[in-house]
C-alpha positions in Angstrom: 29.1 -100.2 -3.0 30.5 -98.3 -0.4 33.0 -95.8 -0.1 36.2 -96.3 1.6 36.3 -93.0 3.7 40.1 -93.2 4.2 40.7 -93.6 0.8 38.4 -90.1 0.3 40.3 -88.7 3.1 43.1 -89.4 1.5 42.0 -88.2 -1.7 40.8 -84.9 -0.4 44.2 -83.9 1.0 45.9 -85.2 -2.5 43.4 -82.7 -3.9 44.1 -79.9 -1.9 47.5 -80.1 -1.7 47.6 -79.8 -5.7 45.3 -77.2 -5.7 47.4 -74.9 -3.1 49.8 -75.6 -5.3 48.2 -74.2 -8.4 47.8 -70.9 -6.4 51.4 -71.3 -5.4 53.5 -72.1 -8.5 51.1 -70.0 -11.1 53.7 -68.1 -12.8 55.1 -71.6 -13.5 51.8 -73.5 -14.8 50.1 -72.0 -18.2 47.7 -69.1 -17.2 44.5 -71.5 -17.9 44.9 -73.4 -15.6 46.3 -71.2 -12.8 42.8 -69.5 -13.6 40.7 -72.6 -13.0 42.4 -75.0 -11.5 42.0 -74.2 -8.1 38.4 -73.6 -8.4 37.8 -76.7 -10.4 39.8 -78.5 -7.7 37.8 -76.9 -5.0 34.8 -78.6 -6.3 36.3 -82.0 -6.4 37.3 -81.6 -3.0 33.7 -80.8 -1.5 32.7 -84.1 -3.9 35.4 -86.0 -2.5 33.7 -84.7 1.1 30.2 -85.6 1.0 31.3 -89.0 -0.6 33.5 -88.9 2.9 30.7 -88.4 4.9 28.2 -90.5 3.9 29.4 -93.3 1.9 26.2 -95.0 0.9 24.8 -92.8 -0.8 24.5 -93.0 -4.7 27.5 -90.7 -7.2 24.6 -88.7 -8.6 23.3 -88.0 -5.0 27.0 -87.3 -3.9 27.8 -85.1 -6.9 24.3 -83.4 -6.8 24.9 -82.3 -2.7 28.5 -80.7 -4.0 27.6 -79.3 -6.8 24.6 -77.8 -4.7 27.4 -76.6 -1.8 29.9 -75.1 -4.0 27.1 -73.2 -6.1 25.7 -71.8 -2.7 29.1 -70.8 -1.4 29.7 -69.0 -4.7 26.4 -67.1 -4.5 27.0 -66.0 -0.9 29.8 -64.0 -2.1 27.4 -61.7 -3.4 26.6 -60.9 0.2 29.1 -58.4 1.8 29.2 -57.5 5.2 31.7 -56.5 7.6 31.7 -59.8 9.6 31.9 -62.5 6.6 34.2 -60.4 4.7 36.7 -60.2 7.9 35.9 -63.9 8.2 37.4 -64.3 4.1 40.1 -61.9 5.2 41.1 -65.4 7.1 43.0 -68.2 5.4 41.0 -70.6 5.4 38.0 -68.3 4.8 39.5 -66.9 2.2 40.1 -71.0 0.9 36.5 -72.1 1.6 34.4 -68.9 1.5 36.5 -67.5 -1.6 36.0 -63.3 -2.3 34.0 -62.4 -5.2 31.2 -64.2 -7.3 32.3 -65.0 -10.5 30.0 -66.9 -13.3 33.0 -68.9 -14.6 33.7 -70.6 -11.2 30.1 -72.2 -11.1 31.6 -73.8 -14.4 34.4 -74.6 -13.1 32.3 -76.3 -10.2 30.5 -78.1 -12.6 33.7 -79.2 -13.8 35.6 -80.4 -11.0 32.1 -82.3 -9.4 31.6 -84.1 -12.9 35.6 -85.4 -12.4 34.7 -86.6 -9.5 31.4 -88.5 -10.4 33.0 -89.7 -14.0 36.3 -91.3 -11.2 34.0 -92.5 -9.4 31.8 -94.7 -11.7 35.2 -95.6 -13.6 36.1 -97.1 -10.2 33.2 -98.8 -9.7 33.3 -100.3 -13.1 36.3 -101.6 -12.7 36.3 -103.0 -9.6 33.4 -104.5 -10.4 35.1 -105.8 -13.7 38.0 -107.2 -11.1 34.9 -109.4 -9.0 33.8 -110.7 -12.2 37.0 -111.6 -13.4 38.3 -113.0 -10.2 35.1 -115.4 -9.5 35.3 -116.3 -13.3 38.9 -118.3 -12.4 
């Protein structure tokens, strides 16, 4: 099956809009998930991204190429140098290259990819289910 990549687009945005917002309102939100949430979003946006770009490819492919992407952009905050850290310094550095490794946000990685694949093969099951259903009438 195919992935709709407007329906991803879609989805990404939806995902990052929530996620900015867990940043935003964390004094409102229980401390848990103003914590992980973002992170675990993060992830499930970079799923929801190579699903975008190359919508043939298998979920376990997709979620391997994420999970691989948000692991190396984790460890490359162990690297510090004047240019990358004025680069994070940016916005949207700061969004996509993140500051400081931490251990639980390759967790939280794991997390937010495995949402995505587990969506993703619910999807698939269902719609299938629909076909089946609907040629069965």
């Amino acid at each position: 099956m195919k992935r709709s990549r407007i329906t991803y687009f879609i989805a990404a945005i939806a995902v990052i809009a929530i996620g900015l917002s867990s940043r935003r309102y964390a004094a409102e939100i229980p401390e848990f998930f103003s914590s992980y949430a973002g992170d675990t979003l993060w992830a499930l946006t970079a799923f929801l991204g190579v699903g975008m770009l190359f919508p043939k490819w298998s979920t376990p492919r997709v979620g391997a190429i994420a999970l691989l992407f948000a692991f190396a952009i984790e460890l490359s905050q162990v690297y510090h140098s004047p240019w990358i850290d004025q680069v994070r310094h940016t916005t949207a550095g700061g969004l996509i290259l993140g500051y400081g490794f931490l251990w639980s946000d390759l967790l939280c990685y794991f997390v937010g990819v495995s949402i995505g694949c587990t969506l993703e093969i619910l999807m698939k099951e269902m719609n299938a289910r629909r076909r089946q259903t609907g040629s069965a009438t």
